[in-house]
Backbone of each chain as ProteinMPNN parsed JSONL, in Angstrom:
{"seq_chain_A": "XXXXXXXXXXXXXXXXXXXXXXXXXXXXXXXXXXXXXXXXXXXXXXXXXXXXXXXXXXXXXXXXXXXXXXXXXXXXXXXXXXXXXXXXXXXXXXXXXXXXXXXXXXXXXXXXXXXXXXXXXXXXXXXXX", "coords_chain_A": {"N_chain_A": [[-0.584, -7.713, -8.872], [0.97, -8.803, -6.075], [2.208, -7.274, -2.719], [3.755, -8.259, -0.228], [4.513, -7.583, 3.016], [7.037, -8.504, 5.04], [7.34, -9.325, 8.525], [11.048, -8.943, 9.817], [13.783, -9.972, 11.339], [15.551, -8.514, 12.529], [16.494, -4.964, 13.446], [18.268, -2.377, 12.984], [20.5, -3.923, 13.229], [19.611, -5.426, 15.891], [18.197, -7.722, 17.826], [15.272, -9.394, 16.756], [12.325, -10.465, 18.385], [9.385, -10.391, 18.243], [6.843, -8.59, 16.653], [4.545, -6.388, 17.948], [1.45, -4.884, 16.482], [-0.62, -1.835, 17.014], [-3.631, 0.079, 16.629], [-5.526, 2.712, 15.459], [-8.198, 1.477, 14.791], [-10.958, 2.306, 13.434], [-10.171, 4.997, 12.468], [-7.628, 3.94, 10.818], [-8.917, 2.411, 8.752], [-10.593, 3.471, 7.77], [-8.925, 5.68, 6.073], [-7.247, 3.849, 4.826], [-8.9, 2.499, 3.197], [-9.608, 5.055, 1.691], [-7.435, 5.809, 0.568], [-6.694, 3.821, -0.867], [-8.895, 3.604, -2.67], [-8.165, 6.334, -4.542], [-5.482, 5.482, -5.796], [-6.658, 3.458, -7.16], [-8.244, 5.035, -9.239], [-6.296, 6.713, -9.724], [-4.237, 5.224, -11.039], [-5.295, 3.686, -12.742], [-6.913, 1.04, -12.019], [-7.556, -1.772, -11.963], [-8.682, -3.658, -9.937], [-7.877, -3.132, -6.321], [-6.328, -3.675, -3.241], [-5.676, -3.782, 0.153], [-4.622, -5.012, 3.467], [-3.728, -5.218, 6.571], [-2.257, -6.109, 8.963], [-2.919, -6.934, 12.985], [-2.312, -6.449, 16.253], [-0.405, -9.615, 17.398], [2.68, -9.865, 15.59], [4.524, -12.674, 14.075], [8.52, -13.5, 13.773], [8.895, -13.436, 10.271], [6.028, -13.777, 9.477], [3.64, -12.099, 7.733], [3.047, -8.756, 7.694], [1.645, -7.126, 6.287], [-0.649, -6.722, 3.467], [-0.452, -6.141, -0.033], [-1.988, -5.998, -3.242], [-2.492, -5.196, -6.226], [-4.383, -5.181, -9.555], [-3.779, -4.683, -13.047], [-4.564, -3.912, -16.3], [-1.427, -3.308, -17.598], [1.757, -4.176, -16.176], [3.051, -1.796, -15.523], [2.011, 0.292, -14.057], [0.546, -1.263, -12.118], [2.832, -2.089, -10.75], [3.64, 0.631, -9.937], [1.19, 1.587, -8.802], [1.246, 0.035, -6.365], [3.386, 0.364, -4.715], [2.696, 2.864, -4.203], [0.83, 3.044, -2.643], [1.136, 1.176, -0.55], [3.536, 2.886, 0.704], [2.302, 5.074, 1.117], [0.507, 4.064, 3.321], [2.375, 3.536, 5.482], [2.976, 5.507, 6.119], [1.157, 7.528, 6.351], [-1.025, 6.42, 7.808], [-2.58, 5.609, 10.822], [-0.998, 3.426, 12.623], [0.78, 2.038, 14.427], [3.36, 0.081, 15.231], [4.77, -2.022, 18.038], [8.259, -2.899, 18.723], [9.391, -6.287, 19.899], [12.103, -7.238, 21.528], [15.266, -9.288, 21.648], [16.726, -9.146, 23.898], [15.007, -8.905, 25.898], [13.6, -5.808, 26.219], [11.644, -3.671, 24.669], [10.234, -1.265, 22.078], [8.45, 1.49, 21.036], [8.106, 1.549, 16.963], [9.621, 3.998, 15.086], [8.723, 5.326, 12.417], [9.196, 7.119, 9.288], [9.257, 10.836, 9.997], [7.944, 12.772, 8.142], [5.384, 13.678, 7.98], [4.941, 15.845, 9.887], [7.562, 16.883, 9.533], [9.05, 19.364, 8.74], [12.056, 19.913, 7.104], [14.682, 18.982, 5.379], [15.541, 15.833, 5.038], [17.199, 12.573, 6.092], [16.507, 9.495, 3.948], [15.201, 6.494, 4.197], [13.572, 5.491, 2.797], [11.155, 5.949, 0.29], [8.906, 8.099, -0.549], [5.481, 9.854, -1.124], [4.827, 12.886, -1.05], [3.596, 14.671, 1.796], [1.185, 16.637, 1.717]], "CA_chain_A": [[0.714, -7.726, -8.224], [1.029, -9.194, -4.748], [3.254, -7.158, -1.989], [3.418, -9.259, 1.439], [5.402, -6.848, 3.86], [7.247, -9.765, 6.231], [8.49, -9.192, 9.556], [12.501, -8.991, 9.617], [14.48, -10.639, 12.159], [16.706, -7.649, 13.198], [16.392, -3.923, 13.559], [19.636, -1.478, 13.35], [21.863, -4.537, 14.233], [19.133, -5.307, 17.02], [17.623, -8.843, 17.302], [13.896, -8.807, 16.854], [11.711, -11.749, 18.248], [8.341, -10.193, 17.036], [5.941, -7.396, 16.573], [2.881, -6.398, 18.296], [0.636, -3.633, 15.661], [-1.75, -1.182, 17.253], [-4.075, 0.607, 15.549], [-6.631, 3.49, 15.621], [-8.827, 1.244, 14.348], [-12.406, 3.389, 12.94], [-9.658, 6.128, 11.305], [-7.042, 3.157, 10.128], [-9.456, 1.457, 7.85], [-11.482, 4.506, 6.46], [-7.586, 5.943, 5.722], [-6.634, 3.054, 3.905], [-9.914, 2.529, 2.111], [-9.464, 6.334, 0.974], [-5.45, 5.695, -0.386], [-6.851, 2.044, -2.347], [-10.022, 4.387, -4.158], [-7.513, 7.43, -4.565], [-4.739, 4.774, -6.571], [-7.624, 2.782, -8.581], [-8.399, 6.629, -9.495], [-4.954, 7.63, -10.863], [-3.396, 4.168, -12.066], [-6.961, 3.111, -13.67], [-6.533, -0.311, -11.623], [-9.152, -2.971, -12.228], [-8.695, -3.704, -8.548], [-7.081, -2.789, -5.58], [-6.768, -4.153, -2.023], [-4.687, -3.421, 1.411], [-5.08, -5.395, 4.49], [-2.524, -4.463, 7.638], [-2.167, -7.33, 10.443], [-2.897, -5.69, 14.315], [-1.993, -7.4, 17.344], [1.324, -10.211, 17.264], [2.852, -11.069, 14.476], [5.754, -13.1, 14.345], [9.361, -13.103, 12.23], [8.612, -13.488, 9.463], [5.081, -13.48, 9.475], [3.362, -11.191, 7.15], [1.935, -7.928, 8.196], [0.397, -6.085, 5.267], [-0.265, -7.127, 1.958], [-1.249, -5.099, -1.044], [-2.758, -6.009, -3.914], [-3.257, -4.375, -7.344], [-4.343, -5.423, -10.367], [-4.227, -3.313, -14.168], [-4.224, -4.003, -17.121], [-0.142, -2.945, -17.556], [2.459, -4.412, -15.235], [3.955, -0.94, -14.776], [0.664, 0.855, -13.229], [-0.031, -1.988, -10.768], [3.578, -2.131, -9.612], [3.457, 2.087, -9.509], [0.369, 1.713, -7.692], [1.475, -0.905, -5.458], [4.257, 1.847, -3.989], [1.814, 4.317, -3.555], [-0.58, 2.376, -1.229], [2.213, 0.929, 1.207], [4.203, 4.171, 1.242], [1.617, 6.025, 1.845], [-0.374, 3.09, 4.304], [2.94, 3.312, 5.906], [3.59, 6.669, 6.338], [-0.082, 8.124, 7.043], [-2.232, 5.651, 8.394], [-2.416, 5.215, 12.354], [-1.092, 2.009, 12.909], [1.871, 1.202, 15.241], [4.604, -1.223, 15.132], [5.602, -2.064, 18.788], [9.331, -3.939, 18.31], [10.357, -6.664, 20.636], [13.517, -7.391, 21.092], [15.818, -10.672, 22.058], [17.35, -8.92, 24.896], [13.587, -8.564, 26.67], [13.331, -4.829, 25.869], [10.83, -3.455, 23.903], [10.502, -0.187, 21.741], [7.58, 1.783, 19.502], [8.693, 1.861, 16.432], [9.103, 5.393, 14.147], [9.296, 5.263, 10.414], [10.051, 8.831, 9.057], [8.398, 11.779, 10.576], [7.893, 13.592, 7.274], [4.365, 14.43, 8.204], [5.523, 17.068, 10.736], [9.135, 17.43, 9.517], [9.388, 20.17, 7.306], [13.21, 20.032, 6.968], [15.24, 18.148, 4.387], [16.138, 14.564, 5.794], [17.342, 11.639, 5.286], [15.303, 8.619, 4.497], [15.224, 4.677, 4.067], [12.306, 4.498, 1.887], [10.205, 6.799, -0.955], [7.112, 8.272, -0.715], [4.733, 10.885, -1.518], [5.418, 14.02, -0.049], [2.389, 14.601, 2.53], [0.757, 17.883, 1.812]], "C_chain_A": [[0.468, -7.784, -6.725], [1.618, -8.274, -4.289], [3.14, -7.859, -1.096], [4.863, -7.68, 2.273], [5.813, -7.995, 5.099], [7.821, -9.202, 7.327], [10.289, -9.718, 9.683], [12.885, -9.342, 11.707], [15.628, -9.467, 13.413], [16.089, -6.501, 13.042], [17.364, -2.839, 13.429], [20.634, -2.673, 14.244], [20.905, -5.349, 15.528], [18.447, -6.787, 17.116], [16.186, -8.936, 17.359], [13.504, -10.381, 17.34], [9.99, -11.833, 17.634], [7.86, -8.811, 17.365], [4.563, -7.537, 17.329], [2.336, -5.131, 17.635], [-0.554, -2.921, 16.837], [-2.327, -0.273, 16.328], [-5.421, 1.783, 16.189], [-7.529, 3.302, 14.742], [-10.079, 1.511, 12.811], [-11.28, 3.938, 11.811], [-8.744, 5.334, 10.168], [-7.873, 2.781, 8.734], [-9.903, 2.39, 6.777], [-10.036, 5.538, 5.564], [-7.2, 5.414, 4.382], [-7.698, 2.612, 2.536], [-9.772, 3.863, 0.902], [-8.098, 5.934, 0.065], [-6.213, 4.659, -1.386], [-7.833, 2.769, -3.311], [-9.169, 5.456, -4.9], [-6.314, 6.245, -5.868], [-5.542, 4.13, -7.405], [-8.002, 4.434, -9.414], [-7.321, 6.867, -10.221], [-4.313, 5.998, -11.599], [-4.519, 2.959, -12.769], [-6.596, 1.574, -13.415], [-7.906, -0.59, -11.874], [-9.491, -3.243, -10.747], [-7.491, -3.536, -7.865], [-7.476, -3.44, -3.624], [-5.51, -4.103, -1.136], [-5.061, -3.678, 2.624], [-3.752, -5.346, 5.467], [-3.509, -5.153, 8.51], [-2.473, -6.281, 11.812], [-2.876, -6.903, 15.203], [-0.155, -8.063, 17.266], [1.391, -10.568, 16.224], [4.199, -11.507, 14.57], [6.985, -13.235, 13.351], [9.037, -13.847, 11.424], [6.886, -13.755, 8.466], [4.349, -12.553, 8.458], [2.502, -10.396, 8.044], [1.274, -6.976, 7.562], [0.396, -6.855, 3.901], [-1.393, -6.261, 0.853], [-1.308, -5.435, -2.063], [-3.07, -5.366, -5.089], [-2.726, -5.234, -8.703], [-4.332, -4.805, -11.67], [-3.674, -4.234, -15.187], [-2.64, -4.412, -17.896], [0.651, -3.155, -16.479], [2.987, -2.899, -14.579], [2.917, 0.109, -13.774], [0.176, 0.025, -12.006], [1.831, -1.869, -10.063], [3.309, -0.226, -9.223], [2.532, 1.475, -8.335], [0.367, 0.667, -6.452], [2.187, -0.405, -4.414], [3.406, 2.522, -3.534], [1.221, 3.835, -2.435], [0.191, 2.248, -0.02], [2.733, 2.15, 1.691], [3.336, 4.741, 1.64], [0.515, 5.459, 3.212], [0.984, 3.309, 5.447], [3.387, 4.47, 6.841], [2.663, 7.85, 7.063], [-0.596, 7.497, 8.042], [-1.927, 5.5, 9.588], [-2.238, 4.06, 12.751], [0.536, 2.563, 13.588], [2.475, 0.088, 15.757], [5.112, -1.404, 16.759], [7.044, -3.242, 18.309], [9.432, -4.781, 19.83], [11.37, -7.087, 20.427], [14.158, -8.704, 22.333], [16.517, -10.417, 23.89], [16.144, -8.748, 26.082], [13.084, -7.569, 26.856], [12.155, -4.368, 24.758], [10.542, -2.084, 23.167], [9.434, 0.125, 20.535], [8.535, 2.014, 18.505], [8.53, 3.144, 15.856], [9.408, 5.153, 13.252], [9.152, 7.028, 10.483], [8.768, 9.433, 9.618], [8.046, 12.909, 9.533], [6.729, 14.121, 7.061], [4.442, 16.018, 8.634], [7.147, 17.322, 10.452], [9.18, 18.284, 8.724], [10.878, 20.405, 6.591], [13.657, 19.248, 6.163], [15.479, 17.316, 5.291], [16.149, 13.676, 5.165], [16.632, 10.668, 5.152], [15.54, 7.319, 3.716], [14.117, 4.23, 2.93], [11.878, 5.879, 0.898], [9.163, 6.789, -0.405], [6.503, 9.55, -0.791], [5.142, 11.961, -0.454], [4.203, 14.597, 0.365], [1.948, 16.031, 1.956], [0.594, 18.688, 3.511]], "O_chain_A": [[-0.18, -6.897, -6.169], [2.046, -7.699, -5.29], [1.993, -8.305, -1.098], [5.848, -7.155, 1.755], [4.998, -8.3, 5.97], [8.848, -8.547, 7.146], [10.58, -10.912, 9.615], [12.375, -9.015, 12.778], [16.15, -9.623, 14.517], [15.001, -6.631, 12.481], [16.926, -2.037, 14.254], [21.234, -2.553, 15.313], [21.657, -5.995, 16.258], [18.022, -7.009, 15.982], [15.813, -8.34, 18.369], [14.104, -11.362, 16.9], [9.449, -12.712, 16.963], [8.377, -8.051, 18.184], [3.757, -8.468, 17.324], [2.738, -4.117, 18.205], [-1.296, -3.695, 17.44], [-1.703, 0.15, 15.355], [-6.076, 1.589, 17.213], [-7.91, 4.18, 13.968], [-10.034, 1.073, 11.662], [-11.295, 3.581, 10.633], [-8.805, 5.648, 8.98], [-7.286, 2.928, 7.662], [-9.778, 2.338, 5.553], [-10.286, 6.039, 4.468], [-6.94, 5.983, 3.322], [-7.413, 2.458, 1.348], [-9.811, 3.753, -0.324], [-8.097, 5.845, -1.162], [-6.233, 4.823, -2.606], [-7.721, 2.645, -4.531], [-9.484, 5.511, -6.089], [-6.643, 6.479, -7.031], [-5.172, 4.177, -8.578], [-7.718, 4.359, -10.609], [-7.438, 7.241, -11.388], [-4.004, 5.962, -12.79], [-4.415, 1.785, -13.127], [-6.093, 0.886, -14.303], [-8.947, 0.062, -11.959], [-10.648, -3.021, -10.391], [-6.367, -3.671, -8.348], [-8.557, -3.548, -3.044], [-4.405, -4.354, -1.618], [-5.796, -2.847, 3.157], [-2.676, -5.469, 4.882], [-4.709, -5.042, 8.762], [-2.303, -5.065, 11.735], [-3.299, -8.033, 14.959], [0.892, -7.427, 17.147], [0.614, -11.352, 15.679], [5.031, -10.781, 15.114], [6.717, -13.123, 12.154], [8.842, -15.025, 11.726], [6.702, -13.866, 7.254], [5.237, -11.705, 8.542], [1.636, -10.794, 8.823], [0.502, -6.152, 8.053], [1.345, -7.471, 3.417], [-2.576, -5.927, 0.927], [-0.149, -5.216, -2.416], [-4.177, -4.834, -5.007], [-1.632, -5.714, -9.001], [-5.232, -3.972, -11.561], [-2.739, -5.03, -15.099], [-2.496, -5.425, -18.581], [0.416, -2.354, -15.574], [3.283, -2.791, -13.389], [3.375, 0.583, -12.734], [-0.464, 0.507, -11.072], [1.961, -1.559, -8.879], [2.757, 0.05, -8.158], [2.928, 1.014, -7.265], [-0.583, 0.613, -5.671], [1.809, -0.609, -3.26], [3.386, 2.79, -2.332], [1.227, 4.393, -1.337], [0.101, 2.821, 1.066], [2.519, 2.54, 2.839], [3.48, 5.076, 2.816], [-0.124, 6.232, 3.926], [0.517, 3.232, 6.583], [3.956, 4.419, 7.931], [2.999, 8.705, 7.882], [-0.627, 8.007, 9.162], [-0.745, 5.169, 9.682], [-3.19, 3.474, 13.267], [1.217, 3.452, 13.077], [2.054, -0.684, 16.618], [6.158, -0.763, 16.859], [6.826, -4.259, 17.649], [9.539, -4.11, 20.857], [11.746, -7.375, 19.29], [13.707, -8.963, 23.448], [16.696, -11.261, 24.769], [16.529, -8.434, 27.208], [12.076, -7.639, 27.559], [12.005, -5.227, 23.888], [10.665, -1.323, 24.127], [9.356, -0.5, 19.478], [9.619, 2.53, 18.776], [7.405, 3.629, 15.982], [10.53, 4.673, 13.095], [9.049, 7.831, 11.411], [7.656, 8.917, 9.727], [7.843, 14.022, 10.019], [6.629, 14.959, 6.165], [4.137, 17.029, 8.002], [7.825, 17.972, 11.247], [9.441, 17.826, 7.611], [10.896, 21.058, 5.548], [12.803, 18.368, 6.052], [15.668, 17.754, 6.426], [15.575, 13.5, 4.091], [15.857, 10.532, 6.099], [16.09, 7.305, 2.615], [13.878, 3.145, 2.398], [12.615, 6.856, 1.027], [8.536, 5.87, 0.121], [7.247, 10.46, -0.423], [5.644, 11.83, 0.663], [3.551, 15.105, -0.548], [3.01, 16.604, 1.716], [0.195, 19.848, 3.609]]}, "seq_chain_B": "XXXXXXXXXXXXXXXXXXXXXXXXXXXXXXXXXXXXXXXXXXXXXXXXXXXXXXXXXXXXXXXXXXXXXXXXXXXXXXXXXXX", "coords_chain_B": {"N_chain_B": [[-14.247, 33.598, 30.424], [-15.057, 30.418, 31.957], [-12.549, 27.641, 31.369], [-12.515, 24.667, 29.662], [-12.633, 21.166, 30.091], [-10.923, 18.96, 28.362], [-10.53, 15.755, 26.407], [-8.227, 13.398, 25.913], [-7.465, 10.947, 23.603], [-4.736, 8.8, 23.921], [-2.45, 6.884, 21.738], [0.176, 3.801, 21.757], [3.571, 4.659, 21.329], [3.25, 7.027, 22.728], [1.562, 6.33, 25.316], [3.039, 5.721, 27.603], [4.222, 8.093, 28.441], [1.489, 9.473, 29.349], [-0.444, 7.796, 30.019], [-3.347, 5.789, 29.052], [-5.21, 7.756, 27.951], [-5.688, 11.741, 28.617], [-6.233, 14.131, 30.648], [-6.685, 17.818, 29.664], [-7.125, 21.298, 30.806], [-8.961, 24.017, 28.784], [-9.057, 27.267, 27.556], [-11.989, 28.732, 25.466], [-12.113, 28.904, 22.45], [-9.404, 28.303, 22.255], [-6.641, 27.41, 20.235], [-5.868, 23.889, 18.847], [-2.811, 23.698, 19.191], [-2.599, 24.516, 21.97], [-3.7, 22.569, 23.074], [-1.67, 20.392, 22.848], [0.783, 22.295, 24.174], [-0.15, 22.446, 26.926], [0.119, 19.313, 27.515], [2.634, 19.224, 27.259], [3.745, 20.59, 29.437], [2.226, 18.951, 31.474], [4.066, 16.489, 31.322], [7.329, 16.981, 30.722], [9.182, 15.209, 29.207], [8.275, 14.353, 27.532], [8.1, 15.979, 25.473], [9.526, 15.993, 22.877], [8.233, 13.513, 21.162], [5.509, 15.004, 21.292], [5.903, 16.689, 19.472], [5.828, 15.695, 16.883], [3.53, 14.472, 16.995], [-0.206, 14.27, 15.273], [-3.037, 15.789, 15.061], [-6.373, 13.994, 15.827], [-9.755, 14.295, 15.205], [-13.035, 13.505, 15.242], [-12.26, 11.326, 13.14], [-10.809, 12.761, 11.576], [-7.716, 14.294, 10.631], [-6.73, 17.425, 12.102], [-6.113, 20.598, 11.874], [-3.46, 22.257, 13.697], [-3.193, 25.225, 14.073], [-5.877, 25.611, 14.134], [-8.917, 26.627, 15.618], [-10.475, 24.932, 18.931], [-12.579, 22.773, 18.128], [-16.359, 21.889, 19.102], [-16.376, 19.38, 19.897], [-15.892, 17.501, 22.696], [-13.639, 15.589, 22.622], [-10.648, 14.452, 21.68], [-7.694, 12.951, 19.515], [-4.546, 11.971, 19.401], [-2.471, 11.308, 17.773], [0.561, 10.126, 17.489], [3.481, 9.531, 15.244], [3.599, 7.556, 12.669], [3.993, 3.851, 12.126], [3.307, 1.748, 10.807], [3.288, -1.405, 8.683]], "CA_chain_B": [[-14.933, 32.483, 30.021], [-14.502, 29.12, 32.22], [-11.946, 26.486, 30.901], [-13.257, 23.324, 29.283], [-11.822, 19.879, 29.756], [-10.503, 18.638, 26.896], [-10.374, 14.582, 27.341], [-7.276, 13.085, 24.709], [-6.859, 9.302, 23.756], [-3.062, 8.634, 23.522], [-1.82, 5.41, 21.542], [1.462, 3.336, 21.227], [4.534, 5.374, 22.822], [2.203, 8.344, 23.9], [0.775, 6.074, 26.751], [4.234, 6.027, 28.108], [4.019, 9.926, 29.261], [0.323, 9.994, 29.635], [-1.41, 6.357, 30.248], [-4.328, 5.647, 27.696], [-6.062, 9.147, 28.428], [-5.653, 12.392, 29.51], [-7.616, 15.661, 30.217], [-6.349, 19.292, 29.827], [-8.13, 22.495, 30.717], [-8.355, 25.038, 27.866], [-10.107, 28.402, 27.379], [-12.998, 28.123, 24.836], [-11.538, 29.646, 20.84], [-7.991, 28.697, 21.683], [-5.861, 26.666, 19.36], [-5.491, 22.882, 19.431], [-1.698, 23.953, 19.775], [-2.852, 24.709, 23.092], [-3.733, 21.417, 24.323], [0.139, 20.235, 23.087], [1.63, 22.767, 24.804], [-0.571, 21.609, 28.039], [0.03, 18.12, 27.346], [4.11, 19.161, 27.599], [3.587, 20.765, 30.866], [2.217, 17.594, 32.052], [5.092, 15.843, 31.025], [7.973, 17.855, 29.639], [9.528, 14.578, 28.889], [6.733, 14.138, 26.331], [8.124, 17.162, 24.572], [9.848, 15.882, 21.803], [6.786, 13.238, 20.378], [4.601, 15.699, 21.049], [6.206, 17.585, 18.485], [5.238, 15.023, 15.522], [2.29, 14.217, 17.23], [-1.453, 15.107, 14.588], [-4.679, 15.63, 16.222], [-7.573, 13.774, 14.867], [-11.452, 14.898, 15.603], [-13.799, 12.366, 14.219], [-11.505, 10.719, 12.202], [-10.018, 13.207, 10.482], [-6.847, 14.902, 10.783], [-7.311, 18.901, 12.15], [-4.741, 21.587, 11.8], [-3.238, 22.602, 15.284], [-3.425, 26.539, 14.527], [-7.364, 25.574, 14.381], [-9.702, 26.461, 16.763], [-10.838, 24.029, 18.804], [-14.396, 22.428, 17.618], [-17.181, 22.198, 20.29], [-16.123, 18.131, 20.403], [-14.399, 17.652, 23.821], [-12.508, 14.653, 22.667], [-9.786, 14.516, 20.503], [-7.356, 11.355, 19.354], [-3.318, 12.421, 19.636], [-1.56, 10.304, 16.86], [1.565, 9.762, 17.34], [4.249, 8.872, 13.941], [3.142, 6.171, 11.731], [5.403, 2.833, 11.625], [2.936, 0.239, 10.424], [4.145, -1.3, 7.553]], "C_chain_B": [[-13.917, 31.369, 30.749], [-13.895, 28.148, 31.246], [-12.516, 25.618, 30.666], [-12.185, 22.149, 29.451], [-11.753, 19.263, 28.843], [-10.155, 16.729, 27.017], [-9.376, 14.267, 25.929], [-7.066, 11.86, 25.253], [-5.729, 9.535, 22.847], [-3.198, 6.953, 22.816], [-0.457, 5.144, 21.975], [2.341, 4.488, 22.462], [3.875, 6.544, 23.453], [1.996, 7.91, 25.06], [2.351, 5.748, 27.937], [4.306, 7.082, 29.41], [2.66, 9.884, 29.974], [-1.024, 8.833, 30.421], [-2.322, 6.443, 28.784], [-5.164, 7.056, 27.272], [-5.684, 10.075, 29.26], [-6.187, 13.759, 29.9], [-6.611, 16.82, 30.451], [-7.601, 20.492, 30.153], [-7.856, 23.902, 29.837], [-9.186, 25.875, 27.593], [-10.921, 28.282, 26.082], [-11.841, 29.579, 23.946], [-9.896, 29.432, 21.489], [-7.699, 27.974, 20.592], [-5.815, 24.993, 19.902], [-3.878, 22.906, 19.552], [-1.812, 24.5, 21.125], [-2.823, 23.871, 24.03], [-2.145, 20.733, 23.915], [0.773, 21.256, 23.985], [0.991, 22.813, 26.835], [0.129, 20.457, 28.272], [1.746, 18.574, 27.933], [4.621, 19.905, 28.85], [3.713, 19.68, 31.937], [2.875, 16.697, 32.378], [5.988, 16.164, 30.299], [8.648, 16.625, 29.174], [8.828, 14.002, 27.307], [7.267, 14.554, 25.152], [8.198, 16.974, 23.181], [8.925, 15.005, 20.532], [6.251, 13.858, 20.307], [4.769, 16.853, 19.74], [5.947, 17.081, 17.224], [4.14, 14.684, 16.013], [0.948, 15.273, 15.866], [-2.523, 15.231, 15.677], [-5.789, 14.992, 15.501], [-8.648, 14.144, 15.923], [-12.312, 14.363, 14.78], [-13.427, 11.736, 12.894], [-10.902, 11.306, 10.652], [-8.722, 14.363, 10.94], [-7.154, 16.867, 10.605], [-5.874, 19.301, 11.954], [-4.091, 21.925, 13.494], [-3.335, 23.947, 15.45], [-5.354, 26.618, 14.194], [-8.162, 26.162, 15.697], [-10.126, 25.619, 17.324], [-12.272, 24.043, 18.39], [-14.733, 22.315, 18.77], [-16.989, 20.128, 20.746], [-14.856, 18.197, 22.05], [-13.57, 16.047, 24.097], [-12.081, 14.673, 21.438], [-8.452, 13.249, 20.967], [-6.188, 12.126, 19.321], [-3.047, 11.3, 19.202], [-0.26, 10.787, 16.479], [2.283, 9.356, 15.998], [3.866, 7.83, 13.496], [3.945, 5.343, 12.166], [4.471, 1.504, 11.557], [3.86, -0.046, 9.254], [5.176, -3.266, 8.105]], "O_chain_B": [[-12.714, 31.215, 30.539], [-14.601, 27.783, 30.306], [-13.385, 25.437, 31.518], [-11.045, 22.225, 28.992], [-12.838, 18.917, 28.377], [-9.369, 16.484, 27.933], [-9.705, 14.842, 24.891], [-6.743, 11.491, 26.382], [-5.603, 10.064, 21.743], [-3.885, 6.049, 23.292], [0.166, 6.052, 22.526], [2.097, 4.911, 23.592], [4.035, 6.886, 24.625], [2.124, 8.689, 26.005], [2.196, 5.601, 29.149], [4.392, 6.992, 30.634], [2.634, 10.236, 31.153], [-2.05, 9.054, 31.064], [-2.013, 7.017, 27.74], [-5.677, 7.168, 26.158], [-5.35, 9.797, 30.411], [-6.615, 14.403, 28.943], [-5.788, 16.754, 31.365], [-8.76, 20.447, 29.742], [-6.924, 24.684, 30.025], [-10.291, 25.409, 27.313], [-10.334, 27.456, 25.382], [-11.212, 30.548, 24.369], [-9.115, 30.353, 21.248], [-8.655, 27.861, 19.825], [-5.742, 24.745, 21.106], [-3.522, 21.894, 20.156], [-0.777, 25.1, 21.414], [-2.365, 23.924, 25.172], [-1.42, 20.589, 24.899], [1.532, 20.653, 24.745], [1.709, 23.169, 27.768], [0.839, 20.474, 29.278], [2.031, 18.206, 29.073], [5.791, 19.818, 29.222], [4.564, 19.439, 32.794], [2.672, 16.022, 33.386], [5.857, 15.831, 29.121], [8.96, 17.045, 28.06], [9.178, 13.327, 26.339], [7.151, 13.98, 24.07], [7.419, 17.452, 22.356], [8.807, 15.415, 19.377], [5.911, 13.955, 19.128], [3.926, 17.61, 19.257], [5.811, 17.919, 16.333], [3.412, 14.503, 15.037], [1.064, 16.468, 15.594], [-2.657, 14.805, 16.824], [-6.135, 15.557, 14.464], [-8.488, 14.265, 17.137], [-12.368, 14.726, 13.605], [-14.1, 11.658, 11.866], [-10.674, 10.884, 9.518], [-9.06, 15.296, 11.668], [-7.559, 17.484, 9.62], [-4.843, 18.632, 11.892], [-4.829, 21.531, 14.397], [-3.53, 24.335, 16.602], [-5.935, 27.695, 14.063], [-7.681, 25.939, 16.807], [-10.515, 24.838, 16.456], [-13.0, 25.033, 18.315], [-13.911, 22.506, 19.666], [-17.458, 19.685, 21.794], [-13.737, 18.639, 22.313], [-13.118, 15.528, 25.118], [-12.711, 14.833, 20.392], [-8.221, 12.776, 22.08], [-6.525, 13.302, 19.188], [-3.229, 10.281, 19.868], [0.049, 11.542, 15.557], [1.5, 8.618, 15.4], [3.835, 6.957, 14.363], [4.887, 5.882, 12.748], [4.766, 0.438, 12.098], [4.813, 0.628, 8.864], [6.088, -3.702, 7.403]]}, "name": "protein", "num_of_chains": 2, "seq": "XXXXXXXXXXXXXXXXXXXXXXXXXXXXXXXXXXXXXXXXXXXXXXXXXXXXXXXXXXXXXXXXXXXXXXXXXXXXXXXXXXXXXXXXXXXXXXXXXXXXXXXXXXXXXXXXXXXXXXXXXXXXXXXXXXXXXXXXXXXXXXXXXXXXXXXXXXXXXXXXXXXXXXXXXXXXXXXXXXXXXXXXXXXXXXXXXXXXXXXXXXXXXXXXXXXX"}
């Protein structure tokens, strides 16, 4: 099962013209390596793979794509969730947004690392320890 | 016991407040909640990232009521939003 994660055109209403990714490189990779052995581990994948774009990418562009293969369609899509949400949610990578108006803005996806409070949220995912 | 300089690489909106790098001075066995609450001195504008901000120390995520380790650099990661 493929995912492609594409760059979107807009933001909250906002017009996007593209992305620039940064990354903490060294910790990014050994991160994401850990999440792809950790999911072949629980959804007994045959293979698994997660590569995340850094630098510009443009709309519609792809900037991650994930990868898993199993036996059972419902274990590779499961484990297909797990990797992004949690590639998305852990891993040190940053989204700068630009925007049409010539502004520019890091992005935040949820803060549920450090949030300990109930909140609301746009997406699923593992609940960090 | 003399203060140690503590040297911290900022990413993404961190370098905003701080530029790419920035050093604190912190008494030897405090807390890495020590160098955040430096860091928001520095820049009380900071305050509120610094509040989801982790700490990594050779590429691994420390606790902040830790002591610090005898490394005098540490990585200040900012909220996720790859993806």
């Amino acid at each position: 099962m493929l995912f492609s994660g594409e760059v979107r055109d807009n933001n909250k209403g906002r017009e996007v013209t593209h992305l620039d990714y940064e990354a903490y490189e060294p910790m990014a990779n050994k991160m994401i390596d850990e999440i792809v052995d950790e999911a072949i581990s629980q959804f007994r994948l045959n293979q698994a793979v997660c590569v995340h774009r850094l630098g510009q990418v443009e709309i519609s562009g792809c900037a991650v794509v994930v990868i898993t293969g199993a036996g059972h369609r419902k274990e590779a899509y499961d484990a297909n969730r797990y990797i992004i949400n949690r590639v998305k949610n852990e891993v040190p990578i940053w989204k700068h947004e630009f925007f049409a108006d010539g502004t520019s803005e890091w992005g935040q996806n949820c803060d549920c690392i450090t949030n300990v409070d109930e909140h609301e949220h746009d997406h699923q995912h593992e609940k960090v320890k | 016991m003399d203060k140690r300089p503590i040297k911290i690489i900022c990413f993404a909106g961190l370098r905003k407040y701080f530029g790419s790098e920035a050093t604190v001075l912190v008494e030897p066995g405090a807390n890495y909640s020590k160098v955040i609450d430096e860091l928001k001195i520095i820049n009380p504008e900071a305050a509120e990232i610094l509040s989801s901000c982790r700490i990594a120390v050779n590429e691994d995520f420390i606790s902040l009521d830790e002591p610090l380790k005898p490394e005098n650099i540490l990585f200040l990661i900012p909220p996720s939003s790859g993806g």
